[in-house]
Every structure is written in C-alpha cells, then in structure tokens.
C-alpha positions as CSV (number, residue, x, y, z in Angstrom):
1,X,74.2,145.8,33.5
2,X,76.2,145.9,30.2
3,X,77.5,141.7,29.1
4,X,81.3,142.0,28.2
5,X,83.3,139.8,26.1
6,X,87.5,140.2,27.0
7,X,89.9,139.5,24.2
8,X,93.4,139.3,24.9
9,X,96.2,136.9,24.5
10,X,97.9,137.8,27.6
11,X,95.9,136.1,30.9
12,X,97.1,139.4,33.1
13,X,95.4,141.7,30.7
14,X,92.5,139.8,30.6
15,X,92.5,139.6,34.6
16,X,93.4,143.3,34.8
17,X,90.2,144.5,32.1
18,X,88.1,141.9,34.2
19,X,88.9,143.6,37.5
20,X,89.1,147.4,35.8
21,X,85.3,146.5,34.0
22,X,83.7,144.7,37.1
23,X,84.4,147.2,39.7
24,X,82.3,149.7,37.3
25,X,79.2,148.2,37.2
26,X,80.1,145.9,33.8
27,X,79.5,141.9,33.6
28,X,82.4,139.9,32.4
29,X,80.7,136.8,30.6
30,X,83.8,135.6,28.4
31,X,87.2,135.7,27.9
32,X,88.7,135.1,24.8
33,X,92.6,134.8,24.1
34,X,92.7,134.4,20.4
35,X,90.4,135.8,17.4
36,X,89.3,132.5,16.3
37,X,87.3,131.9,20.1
38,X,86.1,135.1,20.2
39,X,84.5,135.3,17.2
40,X,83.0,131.6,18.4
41,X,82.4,133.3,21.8
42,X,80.5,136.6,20.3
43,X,78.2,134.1,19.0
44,X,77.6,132.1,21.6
45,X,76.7,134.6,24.6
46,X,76.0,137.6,22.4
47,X,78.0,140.4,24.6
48,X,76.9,144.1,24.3
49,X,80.1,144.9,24.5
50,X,83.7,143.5,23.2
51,X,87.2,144.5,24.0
52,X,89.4,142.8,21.3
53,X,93.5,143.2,21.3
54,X,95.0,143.6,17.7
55,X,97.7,141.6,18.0
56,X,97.1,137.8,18.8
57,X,97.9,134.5,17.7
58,X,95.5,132.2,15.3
59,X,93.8,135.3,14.5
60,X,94.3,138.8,15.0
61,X,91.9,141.0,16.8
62,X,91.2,143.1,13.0
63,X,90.3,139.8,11.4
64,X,87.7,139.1,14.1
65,X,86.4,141.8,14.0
66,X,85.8,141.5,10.5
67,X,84.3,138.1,11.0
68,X,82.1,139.3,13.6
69,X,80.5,142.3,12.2
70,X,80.0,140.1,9.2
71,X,77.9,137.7,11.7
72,X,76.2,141.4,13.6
73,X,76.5,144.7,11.8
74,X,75.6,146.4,15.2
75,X,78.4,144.6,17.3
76,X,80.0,146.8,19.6
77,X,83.8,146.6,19.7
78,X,86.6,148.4,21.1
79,X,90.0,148.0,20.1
80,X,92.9,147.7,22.6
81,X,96.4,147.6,21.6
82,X,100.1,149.4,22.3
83,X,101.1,151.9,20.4
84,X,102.5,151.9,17.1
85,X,99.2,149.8,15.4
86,X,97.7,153.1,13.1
87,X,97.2,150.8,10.2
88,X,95.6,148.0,11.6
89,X,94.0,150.9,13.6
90,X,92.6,152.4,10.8
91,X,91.2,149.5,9.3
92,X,89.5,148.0,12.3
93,X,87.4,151.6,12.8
94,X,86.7,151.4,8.6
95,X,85.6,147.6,9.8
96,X,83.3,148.9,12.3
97,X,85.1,149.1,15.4
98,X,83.8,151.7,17.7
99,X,86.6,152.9,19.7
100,X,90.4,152.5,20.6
101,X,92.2,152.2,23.7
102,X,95.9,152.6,24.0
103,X,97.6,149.8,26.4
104,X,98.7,150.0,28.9
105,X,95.5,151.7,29.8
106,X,94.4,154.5,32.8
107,X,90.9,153.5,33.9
108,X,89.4,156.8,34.2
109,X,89.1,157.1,29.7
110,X,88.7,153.3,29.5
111,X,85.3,153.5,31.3
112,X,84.0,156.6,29.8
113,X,84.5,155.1,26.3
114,X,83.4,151.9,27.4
115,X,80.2,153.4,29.3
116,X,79.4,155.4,25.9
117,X,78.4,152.1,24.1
C-alpha cells in the first residue's frame, strides 16, 4: 500500500484527496496545509507519494518542492492547483515534480496518475 503525504491549504481539499486516495487502496499518513510543514512532514514519515497545491501561505507548494527534492532527489510529487498556474507549472516539473493535476479534480485521471508512481 503506497504512504501519502496531502498538501493543501484548504481543510476540504485535504478531506476530499483523503477520501478520493483512501477508497483506492492509498494510505493517507500526513496532511500538510502550508509548504514549510510539509517539507518538515516529508522528512519525518518519508511518503512514497506527495500531493502538494502551488498556491499556499508561508510557502508555496513550488518552493517545497524545491526544498524537498533538495533533501530526496527521488521524491515523488504531484502538483495540484486551478488553472491558470503554467509558470509555476513549468518550474515545479523542471524542479522534479512528477505530474499535474488540475483542481477541481475527476477521480478517475487522479488515480491513474497517482497509481503510476
């Protein structure tokens, strides 16, 4: 069973990806709702997986990711935010990121990209 880490500012989301990821077969072992815990999570219960939103407060979801592929080059770590992000988009997959997910998302594509990690 594949350890998630949820990263999202907004306690519904989190509640909804949580829900979404658990009825699949996924374990939810964090939630994070700004960049600066999850980068503190990621290193404390070392998930397989990581969904991180862009936008947050304290630290966005591209400068966590940047901090935690600095800490684990393999870290697997899927971007999730509304449209209208293609910079920050583009910089988080040149950071390492290994997918995107457009929000509001159908569950159907989110587990088949999540599943491919």
């Amino acid at each position: 069973m594949k350890r998630v880490l949820i990263v999202d500012d907004a306690a519904f989301m989190r509640q909804m990806l949580k829900k979404t990821l658990e009825k699949n077969g996924f374990e939810v072992i964090g939630e994070a709702e700004n960049g600066l815990k999850a980068v503190e999570m990621y290193k404390k219960l070392k998930p397989d997986i990581v969904t991180m939103d862009i936008t947050m407060p304290e630290s966005d979801g591209v400068e966590a990711l940047s901090e935690i592929m600095k800490y684990d080059s393999n870290a697997k770590v899927v971007m999730m935010s509304a449209m209208g992000q293609a910079p920050k988009i583009k910089e988080a997959v040149l950071l390492g990121a290994k997918g995107f997910i457009i929000k509001p998302f159908k569950e159907e594509p989110f587990i088949k990209i999540i599943s491919r990690l």
